[in-house]
N, C-alpha and C positions, 0 to 999 in steps of 0.2 A: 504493500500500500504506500509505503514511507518513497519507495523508488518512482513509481506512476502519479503521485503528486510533486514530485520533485519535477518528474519528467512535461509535467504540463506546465509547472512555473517557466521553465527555460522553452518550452513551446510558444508560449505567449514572447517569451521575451526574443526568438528567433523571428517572429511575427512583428515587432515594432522594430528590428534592428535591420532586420533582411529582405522582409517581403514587402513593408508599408513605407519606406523609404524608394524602394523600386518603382521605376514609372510601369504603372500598370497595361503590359502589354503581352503578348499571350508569349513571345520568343524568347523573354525573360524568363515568365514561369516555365518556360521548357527546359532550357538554358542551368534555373535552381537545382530544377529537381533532377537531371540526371547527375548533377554533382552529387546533389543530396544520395541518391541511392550506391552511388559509385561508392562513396563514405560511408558506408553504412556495410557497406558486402565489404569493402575491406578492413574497418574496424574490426566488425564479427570476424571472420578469418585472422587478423593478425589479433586478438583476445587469444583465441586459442590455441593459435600458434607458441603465444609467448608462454602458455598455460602448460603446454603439452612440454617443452624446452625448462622449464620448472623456474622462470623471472617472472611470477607473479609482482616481486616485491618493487621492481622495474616498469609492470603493463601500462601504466599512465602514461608513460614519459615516450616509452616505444611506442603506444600508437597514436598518440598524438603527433610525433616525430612521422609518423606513417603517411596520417591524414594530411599533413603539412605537403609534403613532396606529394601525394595525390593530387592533392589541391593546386599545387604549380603547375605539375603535369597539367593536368584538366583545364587551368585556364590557357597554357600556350597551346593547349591541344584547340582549343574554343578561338584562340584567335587568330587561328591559322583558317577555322571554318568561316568566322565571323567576326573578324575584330571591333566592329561597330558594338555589338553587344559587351562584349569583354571591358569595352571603354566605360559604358554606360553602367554596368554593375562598378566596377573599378574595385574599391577596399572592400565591399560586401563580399566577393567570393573568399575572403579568408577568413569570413565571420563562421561559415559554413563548418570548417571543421569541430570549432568549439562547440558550437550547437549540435553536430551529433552524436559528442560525447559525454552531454550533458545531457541531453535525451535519457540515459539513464540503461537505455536498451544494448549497450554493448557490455557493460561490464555486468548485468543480469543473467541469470539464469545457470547459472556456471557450472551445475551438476548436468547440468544436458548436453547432449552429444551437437556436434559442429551444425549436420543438417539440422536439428532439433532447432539450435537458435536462429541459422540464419534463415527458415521459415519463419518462423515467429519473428524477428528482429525485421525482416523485409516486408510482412506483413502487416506491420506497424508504419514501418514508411513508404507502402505503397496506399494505403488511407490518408497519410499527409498528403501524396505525391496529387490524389485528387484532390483537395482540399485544397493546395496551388497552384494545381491547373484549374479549377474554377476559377479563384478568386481571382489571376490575370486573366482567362478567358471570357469574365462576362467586364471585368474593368476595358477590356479592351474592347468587345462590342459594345457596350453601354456608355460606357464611360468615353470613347474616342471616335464608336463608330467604325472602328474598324475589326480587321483580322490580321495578326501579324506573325511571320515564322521565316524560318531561314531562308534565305535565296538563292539566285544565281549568283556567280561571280561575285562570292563573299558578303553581300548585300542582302539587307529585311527585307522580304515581301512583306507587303502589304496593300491590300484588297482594303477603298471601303465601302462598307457596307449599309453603314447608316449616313448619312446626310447631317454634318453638324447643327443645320439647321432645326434637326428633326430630333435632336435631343433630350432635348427639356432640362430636368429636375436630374436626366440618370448622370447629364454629365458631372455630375459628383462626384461622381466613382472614381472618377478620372483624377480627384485631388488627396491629398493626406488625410484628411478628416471625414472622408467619404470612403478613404481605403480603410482605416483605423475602425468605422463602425460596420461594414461590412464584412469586414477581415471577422468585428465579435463573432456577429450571428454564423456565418461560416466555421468560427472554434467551436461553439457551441454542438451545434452538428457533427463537427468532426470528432469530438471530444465521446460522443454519442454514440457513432458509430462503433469506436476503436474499443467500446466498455464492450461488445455485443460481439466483437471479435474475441475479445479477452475472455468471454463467457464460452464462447463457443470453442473455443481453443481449449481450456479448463475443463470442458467436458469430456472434448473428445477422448485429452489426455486419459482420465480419470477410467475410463471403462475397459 
């Protein structure tokens, strides 16, 4: 219990530092969350690695030491695809590794075998992974009117789709205090979902 309240404190706080500071555009939230999952299968994996090698007393430092060169990797890997994007996140993709090691979900569950966590632990951040592909997906139709994702010749597509004019009230979404109260009601949900995973998970185990 002590670890999955922990785990949503530093959710909320990846959400004002990472996702709500981001212009809400949908090749961003694409952009987050394969980092995000990238860091997450390699935490899990190097947890146990360092587990099975017997530097538990060490794990902190190694995988964060992990996630770190992941995270380099992955952005010059991203701005070789797209460097416009890489521009536009800038210092947020290296918020990315602390947040999912504060997530709580890697150093969890320790008596379980490797596949054991890393379904459950990617389970966990494939419920976030929706959770930011909406919340850039409908900020970007709503919020801009458009649809945006990677292009040709290293460049954003983007299509749009609404007519600024035809706006209204949703271009909020498109601002901080329009992402900030949308960003709740979407935790709120998301936070919902992942109890009903955990449940279901818990059972299966159990039988």
């Amino acid at each position: 219990m002590e670890v999955k309240r922990r785990s949503i404190y530093f959710l909320i706080a990846t959400i004002l530092t990472v996702l709500v500071p981001t212009p809400g555009r949908f090749v961003y939230g694409v952009s987050i969350v394969l980092g995000l999952n990238l860091l997450m299968l390699i935490g899990t994996v190097t947890n146990s690695f360092v587990k099975k090698i017997k530097l538990e007393g060490m794990s902190t430092i190694i995988i964060l030491i992990s996630l770190i060169s992941v995270t380099i990797f992955y952005r010059q890997l991203m701005i070789l695809i797209c460097p416009e994007v890489m521009l536009t996140l800038g210092f947020m993709i290296y918020l990315m590794p602390v947040s999912v090691v504060f997530f709580g979900y890697i150093f969890s569950n320790q008596e379980q075998t490797l596949a054991e966590r890393l379904t459950l632990n990617m389970l966990h951040m494939l419920t976030f992974s929706v959770y930011v592909l909406l919340f850039f997906l409908i900020r970007d139709l709503a919020g801009y009117g458009t649809f945006t994702f990677f292009g040709k010749g290293h460049q954003i597509f983007e299509k749009v789709i609404i007519s600024p004019d035809n706006l209204g009230f949703f271009s909020l979404l498109a601002s901080i205090p329009g992402a900030l109260i949308f960003s709740s009601v979407l935790l709120f949900i998301h936070i919902f979902v992942r109890n009903e995973f955990d449940i279901l998970f818990n059972s299966e185990e159990n039988k």
